[in-house]
C-alpha positions as CSV (number, residue, x, y, z in Angstrom):
1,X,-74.7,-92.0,229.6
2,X,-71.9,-93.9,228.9
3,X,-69.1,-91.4,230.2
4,X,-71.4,-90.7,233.0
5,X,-71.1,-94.2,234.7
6,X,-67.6,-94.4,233.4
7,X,-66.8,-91.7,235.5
8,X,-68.8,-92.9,238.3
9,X,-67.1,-95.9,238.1
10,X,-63.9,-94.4,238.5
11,X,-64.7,-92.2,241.1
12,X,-65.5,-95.6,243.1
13,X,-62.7,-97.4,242.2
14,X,-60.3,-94.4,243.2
15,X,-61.6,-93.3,246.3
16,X,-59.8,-96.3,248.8
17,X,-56.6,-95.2,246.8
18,X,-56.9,-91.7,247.1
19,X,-58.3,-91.5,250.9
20,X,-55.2,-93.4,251.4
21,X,-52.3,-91.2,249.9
22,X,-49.2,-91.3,251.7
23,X,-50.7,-93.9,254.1
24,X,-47.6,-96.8,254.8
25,X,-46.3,-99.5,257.5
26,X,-42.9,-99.0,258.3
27,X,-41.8,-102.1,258.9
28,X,-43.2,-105.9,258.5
29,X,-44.6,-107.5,261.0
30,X,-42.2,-110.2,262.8
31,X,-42.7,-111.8,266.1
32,X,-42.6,-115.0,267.8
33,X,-45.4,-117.5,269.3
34,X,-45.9,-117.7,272.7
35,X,-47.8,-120.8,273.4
36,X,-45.9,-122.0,276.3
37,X,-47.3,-122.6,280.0
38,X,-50.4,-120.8,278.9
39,X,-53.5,-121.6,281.6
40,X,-56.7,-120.0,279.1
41,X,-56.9,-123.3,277.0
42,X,-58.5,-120.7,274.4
43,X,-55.4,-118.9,274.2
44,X,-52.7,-121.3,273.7
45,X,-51.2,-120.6,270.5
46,X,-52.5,-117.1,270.4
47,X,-50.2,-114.4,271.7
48,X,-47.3,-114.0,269.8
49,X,-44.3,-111.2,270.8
50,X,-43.3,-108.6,268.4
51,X,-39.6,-109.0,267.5
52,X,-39.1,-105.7,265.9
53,X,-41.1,-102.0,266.3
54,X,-43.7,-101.8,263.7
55,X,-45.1,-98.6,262.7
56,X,-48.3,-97.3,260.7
57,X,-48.4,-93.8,259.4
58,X,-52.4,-92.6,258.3
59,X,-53.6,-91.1,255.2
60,X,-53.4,-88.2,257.7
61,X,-49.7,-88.9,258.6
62,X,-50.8,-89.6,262.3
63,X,-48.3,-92.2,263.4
64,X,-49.3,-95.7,265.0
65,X,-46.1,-97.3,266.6
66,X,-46.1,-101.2,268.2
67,X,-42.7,-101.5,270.0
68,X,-40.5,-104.2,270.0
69,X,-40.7,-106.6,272.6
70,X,-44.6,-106.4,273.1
71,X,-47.1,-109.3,273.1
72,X,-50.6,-109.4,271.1
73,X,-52.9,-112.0,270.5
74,X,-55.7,-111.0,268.1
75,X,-58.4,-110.4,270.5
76,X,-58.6,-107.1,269.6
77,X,-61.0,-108.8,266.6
78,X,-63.9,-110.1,268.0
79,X,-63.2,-113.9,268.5
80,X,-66.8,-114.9,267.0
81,X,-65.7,-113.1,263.8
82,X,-62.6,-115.4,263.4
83,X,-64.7,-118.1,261.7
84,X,-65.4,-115.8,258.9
85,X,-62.5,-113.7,258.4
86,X,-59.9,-116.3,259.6
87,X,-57.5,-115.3,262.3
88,X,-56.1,-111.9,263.0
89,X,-52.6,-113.3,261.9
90,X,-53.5,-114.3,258.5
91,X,-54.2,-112.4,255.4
92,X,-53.7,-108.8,253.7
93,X,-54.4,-107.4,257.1
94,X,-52.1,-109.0,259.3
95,X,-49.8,-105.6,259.8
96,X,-53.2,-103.8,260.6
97,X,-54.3,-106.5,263.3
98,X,-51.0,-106.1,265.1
99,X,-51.2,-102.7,265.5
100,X,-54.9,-102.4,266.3
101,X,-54.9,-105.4,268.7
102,X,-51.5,-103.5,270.3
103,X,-53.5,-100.1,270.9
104,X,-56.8,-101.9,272.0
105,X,-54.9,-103.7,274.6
106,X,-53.2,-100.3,275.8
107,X,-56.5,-98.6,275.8
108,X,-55.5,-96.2,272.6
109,X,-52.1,-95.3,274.6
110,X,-49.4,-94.0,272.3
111,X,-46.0,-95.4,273.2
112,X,-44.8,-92.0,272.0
113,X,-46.3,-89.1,272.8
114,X,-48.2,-90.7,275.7
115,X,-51.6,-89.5,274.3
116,X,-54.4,-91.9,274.6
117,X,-56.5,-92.5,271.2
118,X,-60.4,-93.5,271.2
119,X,-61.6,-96.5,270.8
120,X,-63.2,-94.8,267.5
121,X,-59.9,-93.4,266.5
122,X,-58.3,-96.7,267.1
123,X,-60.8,-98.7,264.6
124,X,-60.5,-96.1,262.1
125,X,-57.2,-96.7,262.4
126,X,-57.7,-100.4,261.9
127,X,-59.9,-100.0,258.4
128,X,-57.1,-97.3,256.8
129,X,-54.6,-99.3,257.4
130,X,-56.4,-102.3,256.0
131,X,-56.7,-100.2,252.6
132,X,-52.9,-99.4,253.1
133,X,-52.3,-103.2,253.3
134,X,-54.2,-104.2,250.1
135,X,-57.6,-105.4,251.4
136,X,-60.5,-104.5,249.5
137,X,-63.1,-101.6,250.3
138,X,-66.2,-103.3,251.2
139,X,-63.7,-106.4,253.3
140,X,-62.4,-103.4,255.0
141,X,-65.1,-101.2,256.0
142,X,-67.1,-105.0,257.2
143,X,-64.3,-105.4,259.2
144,X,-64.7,-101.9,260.4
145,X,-68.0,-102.0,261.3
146,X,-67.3,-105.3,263.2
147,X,-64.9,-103.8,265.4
148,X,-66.7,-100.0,265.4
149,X,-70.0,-102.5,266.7
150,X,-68.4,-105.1,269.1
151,X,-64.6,-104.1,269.6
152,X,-63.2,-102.9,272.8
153,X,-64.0,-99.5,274.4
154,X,-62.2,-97.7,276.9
155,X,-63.1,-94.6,278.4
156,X,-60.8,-91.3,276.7
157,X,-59.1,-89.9,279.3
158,X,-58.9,-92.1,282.2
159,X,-58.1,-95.7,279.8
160,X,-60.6,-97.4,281.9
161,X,-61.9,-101.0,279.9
162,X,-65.9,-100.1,278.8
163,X,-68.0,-103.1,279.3
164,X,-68.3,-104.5,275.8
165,X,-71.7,-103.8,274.3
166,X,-72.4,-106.2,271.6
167,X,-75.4,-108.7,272.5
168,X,-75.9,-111.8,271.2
169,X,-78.7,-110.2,268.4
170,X,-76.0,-107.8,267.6
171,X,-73.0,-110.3,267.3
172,X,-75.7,-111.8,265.4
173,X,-76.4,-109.0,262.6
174,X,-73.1,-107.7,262.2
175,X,-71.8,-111.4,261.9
176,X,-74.2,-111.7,259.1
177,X,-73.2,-109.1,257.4
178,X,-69.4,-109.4,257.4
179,X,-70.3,-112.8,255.8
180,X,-71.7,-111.2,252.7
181,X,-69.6,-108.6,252.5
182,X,-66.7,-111.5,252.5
183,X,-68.4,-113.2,249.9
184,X,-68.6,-110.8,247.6
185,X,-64.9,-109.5,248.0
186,X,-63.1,-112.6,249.4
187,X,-59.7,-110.1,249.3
């Protein structure tokens, strides 16, 4: 019984490891606030311009790229879920923010190739490169479902913003439950 649950064990503990072989950033993330003659009173302080071209390559070797010269600001990440995660720029998943907020904000198109990524594609996105970055499983995939539940959409082929569909009983639930999850595994 023992060597059963050992091995279960081990199988759990693995698993975020192995799904993310070969999975890495190229690059750190370094960039400049913005903060300056800003008119949204909610976002002074809150875009920031990427100095150098960041890149993420998945556990499937897609690549992610975030040129130089861009500007983010987090909102990529639900604002209501800052006060339990903290902000977008903070934390193991910092790297991961930039680039998902970057492809959220383009609607999933890839400075590249020119091909547009789903909105699903571009969360997944989010949570592997969270495991890349060092977060913990259960942080990651709570984050995940935060974004996969009240993230921005787009429509695939023409890039078009999608109404955002996340009502207040929602917001409500899934805020709830990033909280535990973010008890438990404060990583």
């Amino acid at each position: 019984m023992r060597v059963i649950l050992a091995a279960l064990l081990l199988c759990y503990v693995s698993l975020p490891a192995l799904a993310q072989s070969g999975a890495r950033f190229s690059g750190n993330v370094q960039a400049e606030w913005l903060d300056l003659n800003q008119t949204d009173s909610a976002a002074v302080g809150r875009d920031m311009r990427v100095l150098r071209a960041l890149e993420y390559f998945g556990p499937d070797g897609q690549r992610w790229s975030v040129p130089e010269g861009v500007t983010v600001n987090g909102a990529s990440i639900p604002p209501p879920f800052w006060s339990i995660i903290g902000s977008p720029f903070t934390g193991r998943y910092r790297a991961a923010s930039v680039v998902h907020d970057y492809y959220c904000d383009k609607s999933g198109l890839d400075p590249v190739d020119g091909k547009r990524r789903t909105a699903s594609d571009v969360h997944k996105m989010f949570h592997d490169a969270m495991l890349t970055a060092g977060v913990s499983a259960p942080r990651a995939q709570a984050m995940y479902r935060a974004v996969q539940a009240c993230g921005p959409r787009w429509d695939p082929t023409t890039g078009v913003k999608q109404r955002a569909h996340c009502g207040k009983d929602e917001l409500a639930r899934v805020a709830k439950a990033l909280a535990a999850a973010l008890r438990q595994h404060p990583q």
